[in-house]
N, C-alpha and C positions, 0 to 999 in steps of 0.2 A: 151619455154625457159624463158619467160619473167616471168610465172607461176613461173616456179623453182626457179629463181632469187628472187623472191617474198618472198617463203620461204625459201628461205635460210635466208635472211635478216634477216624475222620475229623470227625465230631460233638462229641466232647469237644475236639479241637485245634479247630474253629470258636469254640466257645463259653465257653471257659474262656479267661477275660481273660492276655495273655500281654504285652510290652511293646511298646508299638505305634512306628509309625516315629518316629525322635526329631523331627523337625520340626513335627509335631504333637500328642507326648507331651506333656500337663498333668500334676505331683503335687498332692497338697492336703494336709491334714489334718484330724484329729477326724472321721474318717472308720471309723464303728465301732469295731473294736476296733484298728484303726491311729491312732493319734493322730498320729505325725506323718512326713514326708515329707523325706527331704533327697538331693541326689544333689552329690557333689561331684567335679570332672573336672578334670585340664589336660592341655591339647593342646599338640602342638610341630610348630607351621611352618614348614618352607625355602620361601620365593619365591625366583623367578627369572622377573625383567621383564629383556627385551630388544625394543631398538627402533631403528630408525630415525630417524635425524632428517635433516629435507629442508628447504631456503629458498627463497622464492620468488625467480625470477631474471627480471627482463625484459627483454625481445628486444625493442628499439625500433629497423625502422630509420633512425627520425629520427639516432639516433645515428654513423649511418655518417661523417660529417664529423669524427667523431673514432676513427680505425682504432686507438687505441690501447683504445678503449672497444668500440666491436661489432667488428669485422674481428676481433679475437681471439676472439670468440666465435664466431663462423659453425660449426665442428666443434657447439657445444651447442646453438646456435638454427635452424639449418637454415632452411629455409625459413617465415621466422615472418611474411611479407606485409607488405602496406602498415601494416598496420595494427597489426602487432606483436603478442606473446602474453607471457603469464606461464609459466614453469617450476616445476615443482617438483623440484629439482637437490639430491641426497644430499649430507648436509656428514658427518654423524658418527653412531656409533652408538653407543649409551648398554645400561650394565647394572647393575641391580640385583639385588642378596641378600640375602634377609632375612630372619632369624633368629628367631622368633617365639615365648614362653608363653604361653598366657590359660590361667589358674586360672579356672574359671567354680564355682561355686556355687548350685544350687538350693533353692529353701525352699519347703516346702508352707505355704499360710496357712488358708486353710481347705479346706472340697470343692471341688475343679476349679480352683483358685486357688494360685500358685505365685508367688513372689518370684525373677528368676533378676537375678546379679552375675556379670560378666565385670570382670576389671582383669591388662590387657595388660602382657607385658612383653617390651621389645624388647632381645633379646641382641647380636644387633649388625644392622644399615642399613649396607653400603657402596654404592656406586657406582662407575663407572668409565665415563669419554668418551673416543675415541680418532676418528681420523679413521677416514671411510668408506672399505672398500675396492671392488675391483672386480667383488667378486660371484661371481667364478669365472670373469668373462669377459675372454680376455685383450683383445680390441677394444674396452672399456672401459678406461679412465683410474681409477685408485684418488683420491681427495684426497687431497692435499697442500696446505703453506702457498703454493704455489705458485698453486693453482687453487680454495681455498679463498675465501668472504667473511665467515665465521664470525673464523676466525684466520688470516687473510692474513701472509705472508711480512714486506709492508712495509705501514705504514699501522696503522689503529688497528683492534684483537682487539674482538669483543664478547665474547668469553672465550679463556683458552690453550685449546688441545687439545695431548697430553693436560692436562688439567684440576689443574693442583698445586694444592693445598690441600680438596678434595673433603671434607669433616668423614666418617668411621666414627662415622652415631649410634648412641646407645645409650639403655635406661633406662625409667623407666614409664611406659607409654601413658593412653591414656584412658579412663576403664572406662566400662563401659554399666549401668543398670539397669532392669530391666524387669519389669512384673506381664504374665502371661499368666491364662487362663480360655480355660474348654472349658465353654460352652454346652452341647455332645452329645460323650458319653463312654464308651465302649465298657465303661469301668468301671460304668457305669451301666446301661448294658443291651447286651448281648452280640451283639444284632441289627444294632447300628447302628457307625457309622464315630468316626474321631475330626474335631470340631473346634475349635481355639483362636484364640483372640484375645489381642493381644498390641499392649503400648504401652510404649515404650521412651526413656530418655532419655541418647544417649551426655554424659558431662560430659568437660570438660577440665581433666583432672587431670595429666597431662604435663607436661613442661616446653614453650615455646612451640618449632618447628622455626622458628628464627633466622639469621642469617648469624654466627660464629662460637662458635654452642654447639652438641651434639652436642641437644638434645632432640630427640625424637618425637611429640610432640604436636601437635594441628591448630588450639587454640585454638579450638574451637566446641563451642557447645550442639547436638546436634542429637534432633532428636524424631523418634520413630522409631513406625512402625505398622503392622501386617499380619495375617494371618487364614493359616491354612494348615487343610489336611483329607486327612485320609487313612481309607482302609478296608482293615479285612485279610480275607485269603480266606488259605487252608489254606496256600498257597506264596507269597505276597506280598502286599504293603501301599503298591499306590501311591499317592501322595501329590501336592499341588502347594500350593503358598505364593505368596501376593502379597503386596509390601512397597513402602513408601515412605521417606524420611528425608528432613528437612527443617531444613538447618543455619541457625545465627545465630552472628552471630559474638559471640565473647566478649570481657571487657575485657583488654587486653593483648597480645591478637592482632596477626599480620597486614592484618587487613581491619576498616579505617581508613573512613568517609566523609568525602571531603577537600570535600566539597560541591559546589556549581554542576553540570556536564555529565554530572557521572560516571556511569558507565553500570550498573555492577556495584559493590556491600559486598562480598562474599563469594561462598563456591560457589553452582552452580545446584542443585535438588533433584533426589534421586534413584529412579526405580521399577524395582523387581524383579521379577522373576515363575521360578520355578524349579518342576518339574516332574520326578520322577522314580518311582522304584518300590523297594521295599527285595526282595531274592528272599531267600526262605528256605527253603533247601533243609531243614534242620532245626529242630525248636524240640522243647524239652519244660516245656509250661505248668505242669504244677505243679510243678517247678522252679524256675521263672523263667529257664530257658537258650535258647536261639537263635545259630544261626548267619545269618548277614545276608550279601548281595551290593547294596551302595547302587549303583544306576543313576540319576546324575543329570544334564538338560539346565538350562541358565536364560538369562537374557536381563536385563540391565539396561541403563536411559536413564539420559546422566547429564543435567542441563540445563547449559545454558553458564550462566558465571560466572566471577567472580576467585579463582585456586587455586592450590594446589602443583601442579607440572608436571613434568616428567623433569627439564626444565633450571633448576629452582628456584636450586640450590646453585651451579651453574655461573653463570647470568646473575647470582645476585648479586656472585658472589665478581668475574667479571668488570666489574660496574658500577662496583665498589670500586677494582679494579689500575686501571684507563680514566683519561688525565690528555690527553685529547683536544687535538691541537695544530690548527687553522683553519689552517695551513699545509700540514699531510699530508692526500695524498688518504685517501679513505676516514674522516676524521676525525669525520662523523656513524654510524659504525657503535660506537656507543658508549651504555649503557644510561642515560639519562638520563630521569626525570618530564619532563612538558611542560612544555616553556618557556616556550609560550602560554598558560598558565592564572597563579593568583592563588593558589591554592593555596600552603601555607607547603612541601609537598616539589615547586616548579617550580624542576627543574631540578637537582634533589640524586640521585644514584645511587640507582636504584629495588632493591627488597627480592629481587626475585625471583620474586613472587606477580605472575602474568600473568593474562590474560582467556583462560581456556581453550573453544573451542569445544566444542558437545554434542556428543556421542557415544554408541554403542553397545557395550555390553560381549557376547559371547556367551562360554558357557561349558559344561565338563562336567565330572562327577567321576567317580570308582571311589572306593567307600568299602567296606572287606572290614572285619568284626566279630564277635565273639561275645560273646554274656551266657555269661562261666561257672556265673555262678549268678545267684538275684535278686540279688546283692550288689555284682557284679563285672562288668564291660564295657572290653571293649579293640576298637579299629577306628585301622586304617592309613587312610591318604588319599591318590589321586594325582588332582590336578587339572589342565587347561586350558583356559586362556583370551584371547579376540583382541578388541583393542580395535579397532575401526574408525580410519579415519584422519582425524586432529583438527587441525587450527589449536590450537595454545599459546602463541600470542600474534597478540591478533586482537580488540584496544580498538577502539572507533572515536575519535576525534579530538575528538569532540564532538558540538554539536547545535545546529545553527541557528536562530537564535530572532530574525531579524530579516526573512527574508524574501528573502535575498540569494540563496540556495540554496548557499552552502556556508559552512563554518566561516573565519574570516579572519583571518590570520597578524598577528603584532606591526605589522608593515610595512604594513598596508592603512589607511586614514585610516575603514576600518567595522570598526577591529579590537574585539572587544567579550570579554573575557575570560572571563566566565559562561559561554559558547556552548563553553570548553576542557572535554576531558574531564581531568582531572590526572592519572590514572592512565594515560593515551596514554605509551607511549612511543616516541618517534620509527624509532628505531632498529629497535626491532623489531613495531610494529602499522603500520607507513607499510605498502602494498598494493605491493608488490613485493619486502616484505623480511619477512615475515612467518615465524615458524618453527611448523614441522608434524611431526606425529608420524607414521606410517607400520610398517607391517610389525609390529603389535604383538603376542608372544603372553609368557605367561605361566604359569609353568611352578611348579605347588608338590605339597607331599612333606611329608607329615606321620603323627602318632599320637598319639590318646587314649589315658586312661585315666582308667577313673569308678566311683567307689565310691558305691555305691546304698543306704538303708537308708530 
């Protein structure tokens, strides 16, 4: 008897609809004697991005005839050959914290059909840039304005370190909305798994993130798409999701078409893929209760494009202070549009929106939860995440379009100013002075809470 009892149980927890992982939970409505579906949640986010930042450095030594140019370098370039090499040499390390609401919103519209509303809001964005240190190692050199070429002692800064005027944004982000559907619905038949489909459109409801206002917002439309599936068994419901988003840029934004050579409008698109398992040591279905253990891995591509970067707020603010003297060495280390294009910004203190190279995000979470009832759900968050290491500024120059086989300065009698990319900036997309990101991880801490009915 106790046997039977045994499986019966294990049979009524298979089969009796319980809430299935949220990545691929659909509500609907007018669904018998439920008419209608709503779940309403807000979540609270602490990020913590820290990084790296490195400049390319080159080791020429044609240079030797000037010892005040390589012979001080010899300790950094070592043995860098006839033929010379590029560095990537630590300048500063950069940090962010960030403060994060989304109120999200669910609506059933009909069976398997859901309305869901996110509209973010950013309690505070600071930052903070400071020079590199040594690592822990004392046979390393810390930077200084000494041996820096970001913010050199003498000669012209492409920004201070540390960084005065750094804006604390604040304020409301951009909301997302999106119709999801579950084609196969566990609600529907008790045998099978869940799956949804999902089309998304983030808007740009924010203020635009500008050089002297505190907004948050990215100034893009972006279209958003993906499918996620999961199946539950007695003790888990692992799950996996694929996603794309594919920005545009909006009126009033940063990302401008200045025309002729330009390489990049705006960011490149984005694909996701995440994968994990919810563990449930407990549930009680006709309840609607559950204790949850989220195990999650993912992986996202970003593509290259013109974006915000770590050093958005610094390069611009730096483009702004820069009053470049042709007398002081260093004096091209200063953030100007190309001088070589036709474009109406050649040559005007660029925004701060760089050509960021692609890269890879990988990632994981712990997400711990409980349904107290059908009504009621609360789940903590700790996440981490490491971005590969990127070029943030990394334009090319332009595009040769007569056959010469390179792009040709003001100064060449083949100078053709179509062929300029406008968005080049000298200072920092020239192939030796290019800045990179490095050592990227990211660190967030959070908790829902969601009212179901």
């Amino acid at each position: 008897m106790i046997r039977r009892g045994l499986v019966a149980a294990l049979l009524f927890s298979i089969v009796t609809p319980a809430p299935a992982a949220e990545v691929a939970d659909v509500i609907d409505a007018a669904d018998g004697p439920d008419l209608f579906d709503f779940v309403g949640e807000i979540r609270y986010r602490r990020t913590l991005r820290r990084a790296k930042i490195t400049r390319e450095y080159g080791c020429d030594p044609n240079q030797a005839t000037n010892p005040s140019r390589f012979m001080g370098d010899q300790e950094t370039c070592g043995d860098a050959g006839p033929a010379g090499r590029l560095l990537q040499v630590k300048e500063v390390r950069y940090q962010r914290i960030t403060h994060e609401i989304v109120p999200r919103f669910r609506f059933g519209l009909w069976h398997d059909l859901e309305l869901s509303i996110a509209a973010p809001v950013v309690l505070e964005d600071s930052q903070h840039i400071r020079f590199a240190g040594n690592g822990g190692d004392p046979d390393k050199a810390p930077i200084t304005p000494e041996n820096s070429t970001i913010a050199p002692e003498s000669g012209v800064q492409l920004f201070p370190v540390p960084t005065d005027g750094l804006p604390t944004r604040a304020g409301f982000g951009d909301m997302t909305f999106m119709v999801r559907y579950a084609p196969v619905s566990r609600d529907r038949d008790v045998t099978r798994g869940e799956w949804a489909l999902e089309v998304g459109w983030e808007v740009p409801t924010g203020e635009v993130m500008k050089l002297g206002n505190e907004g948050v917002g990215r100034g893009l439309h972006t279209l958003i798409i993906g499918s996620a599936f999961s199946y539950r068994t007695p003790y888990a419901d692992p799950y996996a999701r694929i996603g794309a988003r594919f920005p545009f840029a909006a009126k009033g934004s940063l990302f401008r078409d200045y025309g002729d050579a330009q390489e990049y409008v705006g960011p490149g698109s984005r694909a996701d893929f995440d994968l994990g398992a919810e563990i449930i040591p407990w549930s009680d279905a006709s309840r609607g209760m559950k204790f949850f253990i989220d195990l999650g891995l993912g992986a996202g591509y970003q593509a290259e494009g013109r974006d915000y970067s770590e050093l958005f707020d610094a390069l611009a603010i730096g483009a702004q202070l820069c009053t470049p003297d042709p007398n002081e060495p260093g004096a091209g280390n200063c953030g100007r549009y190309n001088p070589g294009s036709r474009s109406g910004v050649r040559g005007e203190p660029h925004d701060g929106i760089t050509t960021v190279e692609q890269f890879v995000q990988v990632r994981g979470k712990l997400d711990i939860g409980a349904y107290f009832s059908e009504h009621a759900r609360v789940t903590a968050h700790l996440g981490l995440a490491h971005d590969t290491e990127h070029f943030i500024s990394k334009a090319n120059i332009g595009k040769d379009a007569d056959g010469s086989g390179r792009v040709e300065d003001p100064t060449s009698p083949r100078y053709n100013p179509t062929e300029h990319n406008p968005t080049f900036v000298p200072a920092i997309d020239t192939v030796g002075q290019r800045l990179r990101v490095e050592e990227t991880t990211v660190f967030s801490a959070g908790v829902s809470v969601g009212a179901l009915f």
